[in-house]
DOBAPA-850195 format. One record per atom (N, C-alpha, C): residue number from 1; x, y, z. Coordinates in nm, 3 decimals, always signed. Example, Ala and Ser with C-alpha at 12.3 -4.5 7.8 and 13.67 -1.06 7.14 Angstrom:
// residues 2
> seq | px | py | pz
> 1 | +1.319 | -0.569 | +0.780
> 1 | +1.230 | -0.450 | +0.780
> 1 | +1.320 | -0.330 | +0.780
> 2 | +1.285 | -0.225 | +0.708
> 2 | +1.367 | -0.106 | +0.714
> 2 | +1.290 | +0.003 | +0.787
// end
This chain:
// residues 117
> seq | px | py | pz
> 1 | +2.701 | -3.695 | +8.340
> 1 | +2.578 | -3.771 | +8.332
> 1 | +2.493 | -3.751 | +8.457
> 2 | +2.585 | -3.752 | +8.558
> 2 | +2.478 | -3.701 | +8.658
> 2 | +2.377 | -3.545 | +8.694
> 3 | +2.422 | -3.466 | +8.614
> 3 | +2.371 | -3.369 | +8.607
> 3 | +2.227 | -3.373 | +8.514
> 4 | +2.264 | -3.480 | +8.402
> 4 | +2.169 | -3.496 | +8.361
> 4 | +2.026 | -3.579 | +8.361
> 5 | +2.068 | -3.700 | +8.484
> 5 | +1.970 | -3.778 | +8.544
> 5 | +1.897 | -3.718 | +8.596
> 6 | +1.953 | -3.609 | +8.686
> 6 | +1.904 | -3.552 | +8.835
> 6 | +1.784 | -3.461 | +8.733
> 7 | +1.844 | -3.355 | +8.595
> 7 | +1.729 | -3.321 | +8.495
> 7 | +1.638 | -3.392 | +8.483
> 8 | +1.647 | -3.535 | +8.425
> 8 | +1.534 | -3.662 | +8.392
> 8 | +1.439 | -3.623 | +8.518
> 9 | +1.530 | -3.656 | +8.594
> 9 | +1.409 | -3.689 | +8.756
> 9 | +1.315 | -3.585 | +8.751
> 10 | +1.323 | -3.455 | +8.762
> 10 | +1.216 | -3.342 | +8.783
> 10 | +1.178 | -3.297 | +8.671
> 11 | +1.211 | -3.375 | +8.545
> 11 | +1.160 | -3.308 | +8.394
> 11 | +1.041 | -3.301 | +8.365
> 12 | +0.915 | -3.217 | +8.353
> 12 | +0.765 | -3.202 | +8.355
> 12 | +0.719 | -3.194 | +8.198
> 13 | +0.834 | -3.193 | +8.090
> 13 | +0.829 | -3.182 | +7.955
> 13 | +0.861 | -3.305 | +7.885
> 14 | +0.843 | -3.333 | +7.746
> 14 | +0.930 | -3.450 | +7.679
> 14 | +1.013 | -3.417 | +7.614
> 15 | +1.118 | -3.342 | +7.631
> 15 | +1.251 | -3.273 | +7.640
> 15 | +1.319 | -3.265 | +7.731
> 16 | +1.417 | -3.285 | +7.753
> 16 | +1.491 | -3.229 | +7.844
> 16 | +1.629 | -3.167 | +7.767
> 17 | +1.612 | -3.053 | +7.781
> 17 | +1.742 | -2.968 | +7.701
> 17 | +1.860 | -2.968 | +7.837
> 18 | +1.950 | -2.977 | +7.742
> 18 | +2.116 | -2.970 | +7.837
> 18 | +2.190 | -2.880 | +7.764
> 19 | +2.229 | -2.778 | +7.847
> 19 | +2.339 | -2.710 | +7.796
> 19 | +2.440 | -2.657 | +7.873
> 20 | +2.585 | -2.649 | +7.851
> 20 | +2.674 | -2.641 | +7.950
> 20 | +2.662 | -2.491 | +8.001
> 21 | +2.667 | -2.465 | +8.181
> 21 | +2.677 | -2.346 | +8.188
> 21 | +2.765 | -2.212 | +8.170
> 22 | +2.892 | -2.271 | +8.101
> 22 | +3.007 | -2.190 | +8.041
> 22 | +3.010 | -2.137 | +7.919
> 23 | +2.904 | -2.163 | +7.854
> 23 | +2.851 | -2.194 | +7.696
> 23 | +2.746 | -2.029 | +7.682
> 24 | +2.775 | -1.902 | +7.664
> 24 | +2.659 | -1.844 | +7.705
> 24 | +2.632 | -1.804 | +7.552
> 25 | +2.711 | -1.811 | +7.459
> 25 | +2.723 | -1.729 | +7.337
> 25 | +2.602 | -1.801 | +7.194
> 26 | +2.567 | -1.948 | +7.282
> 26 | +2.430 | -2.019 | +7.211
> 26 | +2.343 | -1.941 | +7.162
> 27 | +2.268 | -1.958 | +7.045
> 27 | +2.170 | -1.865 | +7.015
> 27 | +2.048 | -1.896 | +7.008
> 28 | +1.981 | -1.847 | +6.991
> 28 | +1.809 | -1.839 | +6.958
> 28 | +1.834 | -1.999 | +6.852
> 29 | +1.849 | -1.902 | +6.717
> 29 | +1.829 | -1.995 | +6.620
> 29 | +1.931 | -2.151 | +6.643
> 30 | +2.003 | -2.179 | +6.724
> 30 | +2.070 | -2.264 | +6.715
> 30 | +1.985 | -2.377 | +6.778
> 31 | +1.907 | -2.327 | +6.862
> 31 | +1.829 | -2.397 | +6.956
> 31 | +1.743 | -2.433 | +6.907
> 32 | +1.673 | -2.297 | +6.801
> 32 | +1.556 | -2.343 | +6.719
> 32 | +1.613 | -2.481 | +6.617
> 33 | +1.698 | -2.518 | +6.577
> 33 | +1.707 | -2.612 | +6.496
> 33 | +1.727 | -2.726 | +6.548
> 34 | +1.805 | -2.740 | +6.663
> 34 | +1.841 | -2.821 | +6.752
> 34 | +1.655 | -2.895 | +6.783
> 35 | +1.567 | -2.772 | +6.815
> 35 | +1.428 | -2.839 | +6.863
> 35 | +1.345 | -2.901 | +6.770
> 36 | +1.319 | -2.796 | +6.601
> 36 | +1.281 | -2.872 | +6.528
> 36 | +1.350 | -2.995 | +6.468
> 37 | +1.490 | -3.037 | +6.466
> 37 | +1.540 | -3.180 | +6.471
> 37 | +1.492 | -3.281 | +6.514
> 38 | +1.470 | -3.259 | +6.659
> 38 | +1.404 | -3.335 | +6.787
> 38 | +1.264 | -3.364 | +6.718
> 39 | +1.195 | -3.272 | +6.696
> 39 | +1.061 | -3.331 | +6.608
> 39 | +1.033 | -3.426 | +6.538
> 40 | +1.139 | -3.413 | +6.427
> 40 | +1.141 | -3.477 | +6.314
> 40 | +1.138 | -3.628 | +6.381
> 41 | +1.195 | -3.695 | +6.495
> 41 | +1.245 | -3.798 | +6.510
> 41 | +1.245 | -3.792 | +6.676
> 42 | +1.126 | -3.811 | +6.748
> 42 | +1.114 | -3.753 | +6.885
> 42 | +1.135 | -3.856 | +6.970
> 43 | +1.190 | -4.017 | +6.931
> 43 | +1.225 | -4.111 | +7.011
> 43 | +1.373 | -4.091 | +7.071
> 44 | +1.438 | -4.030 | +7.008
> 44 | +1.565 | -4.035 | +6.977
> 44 | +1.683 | -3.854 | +7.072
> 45 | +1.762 | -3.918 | +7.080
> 45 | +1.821 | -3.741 | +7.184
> 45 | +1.879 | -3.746 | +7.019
> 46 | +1.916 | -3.570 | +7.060
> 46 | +2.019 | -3.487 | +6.985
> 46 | +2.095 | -3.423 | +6.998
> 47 | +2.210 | -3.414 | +6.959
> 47 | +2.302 | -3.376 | +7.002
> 47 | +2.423 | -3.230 | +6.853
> 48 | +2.447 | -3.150 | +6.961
> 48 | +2.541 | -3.064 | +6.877
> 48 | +2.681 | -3.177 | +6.811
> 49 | +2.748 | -3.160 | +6.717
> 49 | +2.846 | -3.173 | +6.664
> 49 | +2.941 | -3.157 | +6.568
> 50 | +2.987 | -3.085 | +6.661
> 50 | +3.103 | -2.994 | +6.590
> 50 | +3.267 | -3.000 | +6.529
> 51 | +3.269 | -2.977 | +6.409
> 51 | +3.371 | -3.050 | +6.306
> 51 | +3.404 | -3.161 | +6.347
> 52 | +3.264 | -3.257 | +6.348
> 52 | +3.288 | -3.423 | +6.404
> 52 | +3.299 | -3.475 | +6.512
> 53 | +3.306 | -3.393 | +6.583
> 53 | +3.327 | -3.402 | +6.775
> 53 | +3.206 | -3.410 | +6.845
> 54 | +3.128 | -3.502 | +6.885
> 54 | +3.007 | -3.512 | +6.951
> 54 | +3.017 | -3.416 | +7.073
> 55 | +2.911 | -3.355 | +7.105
> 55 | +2.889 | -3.287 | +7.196
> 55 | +2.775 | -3.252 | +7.291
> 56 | +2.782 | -3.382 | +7.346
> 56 | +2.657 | -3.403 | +7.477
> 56 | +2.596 | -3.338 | +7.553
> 57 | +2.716 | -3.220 | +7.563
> 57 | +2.610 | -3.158 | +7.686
> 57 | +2.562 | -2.989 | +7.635
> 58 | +2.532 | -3.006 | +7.462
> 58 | +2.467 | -2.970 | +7.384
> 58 | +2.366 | -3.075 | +7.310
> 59 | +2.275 | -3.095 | +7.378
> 59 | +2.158 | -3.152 | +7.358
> 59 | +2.052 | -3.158 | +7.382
> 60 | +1.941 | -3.230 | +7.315
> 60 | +1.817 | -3.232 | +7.379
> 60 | +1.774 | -3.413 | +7.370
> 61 | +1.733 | -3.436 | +7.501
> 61 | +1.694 | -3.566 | +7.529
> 61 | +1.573 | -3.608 | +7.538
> 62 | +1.509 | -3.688 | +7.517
> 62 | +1.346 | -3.701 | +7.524
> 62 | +1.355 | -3.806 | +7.651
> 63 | +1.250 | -3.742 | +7.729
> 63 | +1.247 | -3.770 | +7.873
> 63 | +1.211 | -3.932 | +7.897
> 64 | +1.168 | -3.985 | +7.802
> 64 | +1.146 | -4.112 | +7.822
> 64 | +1.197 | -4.242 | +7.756
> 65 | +1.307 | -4.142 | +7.752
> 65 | +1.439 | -4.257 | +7.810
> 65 | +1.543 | -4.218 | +7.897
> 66 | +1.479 | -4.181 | +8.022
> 66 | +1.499 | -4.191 | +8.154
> 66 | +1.573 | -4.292 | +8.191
> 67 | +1.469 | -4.398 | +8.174
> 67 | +1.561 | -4.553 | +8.258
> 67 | +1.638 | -4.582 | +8.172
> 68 | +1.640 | -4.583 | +8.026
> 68 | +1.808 | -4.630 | +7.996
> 68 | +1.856 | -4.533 | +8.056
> 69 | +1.867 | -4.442 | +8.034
> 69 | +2.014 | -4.388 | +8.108
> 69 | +2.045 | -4.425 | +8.255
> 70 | +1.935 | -4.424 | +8.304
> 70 | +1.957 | -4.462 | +8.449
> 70 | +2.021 | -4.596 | +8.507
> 71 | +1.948 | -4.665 | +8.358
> 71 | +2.002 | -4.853 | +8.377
> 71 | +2.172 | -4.825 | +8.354
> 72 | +2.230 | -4.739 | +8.248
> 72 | +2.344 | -4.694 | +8.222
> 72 | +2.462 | -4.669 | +8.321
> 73 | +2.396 | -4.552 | +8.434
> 73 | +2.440 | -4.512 | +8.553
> 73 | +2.473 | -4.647 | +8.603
> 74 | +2.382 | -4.691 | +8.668
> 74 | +2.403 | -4.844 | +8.770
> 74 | +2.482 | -4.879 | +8.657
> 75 | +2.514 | -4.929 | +8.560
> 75 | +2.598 | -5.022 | +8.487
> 75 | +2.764 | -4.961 | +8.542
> 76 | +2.766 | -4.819 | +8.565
> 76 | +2.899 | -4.762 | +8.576
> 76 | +2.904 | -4.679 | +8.425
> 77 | +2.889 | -4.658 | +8.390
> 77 | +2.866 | -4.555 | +8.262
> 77 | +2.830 | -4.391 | +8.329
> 78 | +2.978 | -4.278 | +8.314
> 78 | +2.933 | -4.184 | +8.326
> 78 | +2.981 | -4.059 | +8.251
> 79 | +2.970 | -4.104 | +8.113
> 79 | +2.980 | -4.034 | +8.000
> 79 | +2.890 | -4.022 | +7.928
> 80 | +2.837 | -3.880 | +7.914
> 80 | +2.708 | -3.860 | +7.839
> 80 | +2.717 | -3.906 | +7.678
> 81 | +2.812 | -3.899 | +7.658
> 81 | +2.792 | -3.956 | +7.519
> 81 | +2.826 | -4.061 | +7.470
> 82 | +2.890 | -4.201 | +7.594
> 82 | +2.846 | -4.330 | +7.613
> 82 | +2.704 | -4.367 | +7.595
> 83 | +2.659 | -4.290 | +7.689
> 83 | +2.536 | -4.315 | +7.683
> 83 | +2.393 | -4.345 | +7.558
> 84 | +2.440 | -4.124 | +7.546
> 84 | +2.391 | -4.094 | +7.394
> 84 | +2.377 | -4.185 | +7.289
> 85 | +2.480 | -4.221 | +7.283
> 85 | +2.526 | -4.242 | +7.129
> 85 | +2.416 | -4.390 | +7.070
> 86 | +2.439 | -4.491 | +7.219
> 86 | +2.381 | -4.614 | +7.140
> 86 | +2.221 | -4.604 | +7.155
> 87 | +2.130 | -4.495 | +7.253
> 87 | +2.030 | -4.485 | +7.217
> 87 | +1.981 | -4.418 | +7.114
> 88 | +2.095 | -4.445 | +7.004
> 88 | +2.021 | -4.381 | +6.831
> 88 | +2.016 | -4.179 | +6.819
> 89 | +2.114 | -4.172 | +6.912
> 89 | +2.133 | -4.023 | +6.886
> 89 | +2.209 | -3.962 | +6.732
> 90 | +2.116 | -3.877 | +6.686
> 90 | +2.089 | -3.780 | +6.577
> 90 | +2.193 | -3.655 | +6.623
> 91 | +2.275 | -3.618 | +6.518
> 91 | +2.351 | -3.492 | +6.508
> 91 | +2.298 | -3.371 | +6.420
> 92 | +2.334 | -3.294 | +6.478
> 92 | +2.321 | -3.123 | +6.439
> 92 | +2.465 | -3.122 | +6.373
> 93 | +2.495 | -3.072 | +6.247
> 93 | +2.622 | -3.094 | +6.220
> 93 | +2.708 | -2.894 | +6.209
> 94 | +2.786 | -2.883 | +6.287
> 94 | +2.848 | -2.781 | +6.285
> 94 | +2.975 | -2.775 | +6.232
> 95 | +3.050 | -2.646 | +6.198
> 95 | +3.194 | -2.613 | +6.160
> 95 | +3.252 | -2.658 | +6.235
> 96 | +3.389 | -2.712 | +6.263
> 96 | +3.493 | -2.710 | +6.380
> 96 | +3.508 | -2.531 | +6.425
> 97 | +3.516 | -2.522 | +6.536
> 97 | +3.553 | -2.382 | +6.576
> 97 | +3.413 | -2.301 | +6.605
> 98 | +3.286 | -2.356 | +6.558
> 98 | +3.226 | -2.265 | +6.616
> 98 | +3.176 | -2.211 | +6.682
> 99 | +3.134 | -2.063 | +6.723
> 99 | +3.206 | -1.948 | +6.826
> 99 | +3.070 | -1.964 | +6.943
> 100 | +2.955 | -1.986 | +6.878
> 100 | +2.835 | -2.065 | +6.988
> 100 | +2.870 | -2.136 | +7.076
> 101 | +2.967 | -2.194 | +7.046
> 101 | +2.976 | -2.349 | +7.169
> 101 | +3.098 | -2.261 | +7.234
> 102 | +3.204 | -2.208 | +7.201
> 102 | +3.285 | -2.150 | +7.283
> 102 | +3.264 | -2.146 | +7.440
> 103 | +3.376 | -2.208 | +7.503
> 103 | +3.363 | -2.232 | +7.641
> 103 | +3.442 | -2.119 | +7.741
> 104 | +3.368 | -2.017 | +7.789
> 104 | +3.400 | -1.867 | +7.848
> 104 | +3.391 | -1.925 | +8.048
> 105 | +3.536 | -1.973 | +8.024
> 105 | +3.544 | -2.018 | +8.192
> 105 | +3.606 | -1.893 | +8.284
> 106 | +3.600 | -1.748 | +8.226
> 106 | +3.675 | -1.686 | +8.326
> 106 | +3.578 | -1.544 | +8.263
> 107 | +3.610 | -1.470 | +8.347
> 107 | +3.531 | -1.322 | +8.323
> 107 | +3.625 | -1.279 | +8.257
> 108 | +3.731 | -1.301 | +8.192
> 108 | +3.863 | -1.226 | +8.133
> 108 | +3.834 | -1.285 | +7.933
> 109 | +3.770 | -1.383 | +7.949
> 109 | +3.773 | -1.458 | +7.820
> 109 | +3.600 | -1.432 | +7.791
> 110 | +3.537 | -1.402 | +7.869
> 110 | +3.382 | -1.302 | +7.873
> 110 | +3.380 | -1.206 | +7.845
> 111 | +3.527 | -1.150 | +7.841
> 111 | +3.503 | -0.952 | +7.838
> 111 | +3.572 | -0.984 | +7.657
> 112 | +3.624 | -1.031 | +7.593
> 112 | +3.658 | -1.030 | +7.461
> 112 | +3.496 | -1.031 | +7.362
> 113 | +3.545 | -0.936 | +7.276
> 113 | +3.448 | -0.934 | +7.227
> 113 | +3.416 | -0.999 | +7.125
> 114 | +3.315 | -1.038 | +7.080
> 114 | +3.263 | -1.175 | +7.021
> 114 | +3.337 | -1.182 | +6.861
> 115 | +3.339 | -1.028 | +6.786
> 115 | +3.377 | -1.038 | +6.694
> 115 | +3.563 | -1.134 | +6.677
> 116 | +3.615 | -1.073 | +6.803
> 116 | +3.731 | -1.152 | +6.772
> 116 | +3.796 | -1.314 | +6.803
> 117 | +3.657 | -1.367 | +6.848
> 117 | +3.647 | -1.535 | +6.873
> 117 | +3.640 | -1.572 | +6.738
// end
Protein backbone atom coordinates (compact mmCIF):
# COMPACT_ATOMS: atom_id res chain seq x y z
CA UNK A 1 0.00 0.00 0.00
CA UNK A 2 2.66 2.20 0.42
CA UNK A 3 3.92 2.08 -2.88
CA UNK A 4 0.76 2.97 -3.87
CA UNK A 5 0.03 6.19 -1.78
CA UNK A 6 3.42 7.56 -2.58
CA UNK A 7 1.67 6.93 -6.64
CA UNK A 8 -1.60 8.93 -5.32
CA UNK A 9 0.73 11.75 -4.09
CA UNK A 10 2.46 12.69 -7.55
CA UNK A 11 -0.50 11.29 -9.76
CA UNK A 12 -1.19 14.22 -12.54
CA UNK A 13 -4.01 11.78 -14.15
CA UNK A 14 -7.44 10.27 -12.80
CA UNK A 15 -5.88 6.93 -12.89
CA UNK A 16 -3.43 5.72 -11.26
CA UNK A 17 -2.38 2.30 -12.78
CA UNK A 18 -0.38 -0.26 -10.48
CA UNK A 19 1.39 -2.97 -11.68
CA UNK A 20 3.85 -5.28 -10.03
CA UNK A 21 7.40 -4.90 -11.28
CA UNK A 22 8.03 -8.77 -11.64
CA UNK A 23 4.94 -9.03 -13.81
CA UNK A 24 6.55 -8.19 -17.36
CA UNK A 25 4.53 -10.71 -19.56
CA UNK A 26 1.12 -8.10 -19.19
CA UNK A 27 -0.17 -7.16 -22.41
CA UNK A 28 -1.39 -4.40 -24.49
CA UNK A 29 -4.85 -5.77 -24.65
CA UNK A 30 -5.06 -6.75 -21.05
CA UNK A 31 -4.59 -3.26 -20.06
CA UNK A 32 -6.81 -2.15 -22.74
CA UNK A 33 -9.71 -3.83 -20.94
CA UNK A 34 -8.59 -3.30 -17.59
CA UNK A 35 -8.91 0.79 -18.84
CA UNK A 36 -12.07 0.57 -20.70
CA UNK A 37 -13.63 -1.18 -17.38
CA UNK A 38 -12.44 1.82 -15.42
CA UNK A 39 -14.67 3.90 -17.78
CA UNK A 40 -17.60 2.21 -17.55
CA UNK A 41 -17.67 3.00 -13.74
CA UNK A 42 -14.85 5.74 -13.05
CA UNK A 43 -15.67 6.23 -9.21
CA UNK A 44 -14.62 2.99 -8.41
CA UNK A 45 -10.65 1.07 -8.64
CA UNK A 46 -10.20 -2.15 -10.59
CA UNK A 47 -8.70 -4.75 -10.10
CA UNK A 48 -7.24 -8.11 -11.99
CA UNK A 49 -8.73 -11.44 -10.68
CA UNK A 50 -7.60 -14.40 -11.24
CA UNK A 51 -9.43 -17.87 -10.82
CA UNK A 52 -11.05 -15.83 -7.86
CA UNK A 53 -7.96 -14.49 -6.24
CA UNK A 54 -8.06 -10.68 -6.07
CA UNK A 55 -5.18 -9.07 -7.29
CA UNK A 56 -4.27 -5.52 -6.22
CA UNK A 57 -1.36 -4.73 -7.44
CA UNK A 58 -2.96 -5.36 -10.85
CA UNK A 59 -5.02 -2.41 -10.95
CA UNK A 60 -6.20 0.80 -11.78
CA UNK A 61 -7.29 3.33 -9.08
CA UNK A 62 -9.02 6.61 -9.63
CA UNK A 63 -6.98 9.22 -8.03
CA UNK A 64 -9.62 10.67 -6.04
CA UNK A 65 -9.79 8.46 -3.63
CA UNK A 66 -6.60 9.38 -2.39
CA UNK A 67 -7.73 10.20 1.17
CA UNK A 68 -9.57 7.05 1.75
CA UNK A 69 -6.77 5.24 1.28
CA UNK A 70 -4.71 7.48 3.08
CA UNK A 71 -7.42 7.69 6.02
CA UNK A 72 -6.82 3.68 5.65
CA UNK A 73 -2.95 3.96 6.10
CA UNK A 74 -3.30 6.08 9.47
CA UNK A 75 -6.01 3.52 10.51
CA UNK A 76 -3.05 0.75 10.23
CA UNK A 77 -4.35 -0.92 7.11
CA UNK A 78 -1.53 -2.08 4.80
CA UNK A 79 -3.06 -4.35 2.43
CA UNK A 80 -3.99 -3.19 -0.86
CA UNK A 81 -6.81 -5.16 -1.12
CA UNK A 82 -8.11 -4.29 2.45
CA UNK A 83 -8.28 -1.36 1.23
CA UNK A 84 -9.61 -1.98 -2.40
CA UNK A 85 -12.17 -4.01 -1.79
CA UNK A 86 -14.61 -1.85 0.50
CA UNK A 87 -14.18 1.20 -1.76
CA UNK A 88 -16.58 -0.75 -4.29
CA UNK A 89 -13.78 -2.31 -6.33
CA UNK A 90 -14.88 -3.95 -9.76
CA UNK A 91 -13.06 -7.18 -11.11
CA UNK A 92 -11.53 -8.12 -14.43
CA UNK A 93 -12.28 -11.78 -14.23
CA UNK A 94 -9.38 -14.15 -15.37
CA UNK A 95 -8.47 -18.08 -15.66
CA UNK A 96 -6.57 -19.39 -12.59
CA UNK A 97 -2.99 -19.77 -14.03
CA UNK A 98 -2.85 -17.07 -16.25
CA UNK A 99 0.56 -16.68 -17.89
CA UNK A 100 0.17 -12.48 -17.96
CA UNK A 101 0.29 -12.17 -14.32
CA UNK A 102 3.12 -14.75 -13.98
CA UNK A 103 5.61 -13.57 -11.43
CA UNK A 104 9.43 -13.79 -13.21
CA UNK A 105 11.57 -13.07 -9.89
CA UNK A 106 14.87 -14.35 -11.30
CA UNK A 107 16.60 -14.01 -14.80
CA UNK A 108 16.54 -17.95 -14.87
CA UNK A 109 12.55 -18.08 -14.83
CA UNK A 110 12.85 -14.86 -17.58
CA UNK A 111 14.92 -16.89 -19.92
CA UNK A 112 11.96 -19.78 -20.24
CA UNK A 113 10.16 -19.30 -22.95
CA UNK A 114 6.70 -18.10 -22.81
CA UNK A 115 5.26 -20.92 -24.78
CA UNK A 116 6.11 -23.30 -21.96
CA UNK A 117 4.45 -21.21 -18.91
Amino acid sequence: LAGIRAGLAVARHPWLLVLPCDAPRIDRALLETLLQAAGRTPARPWMLRCGGQWEPLFSLIPTHLAEEIEHAWRQGDRSPRHVLLPLGAEAIELAAGDPRLANLNTPELLAIPRELK
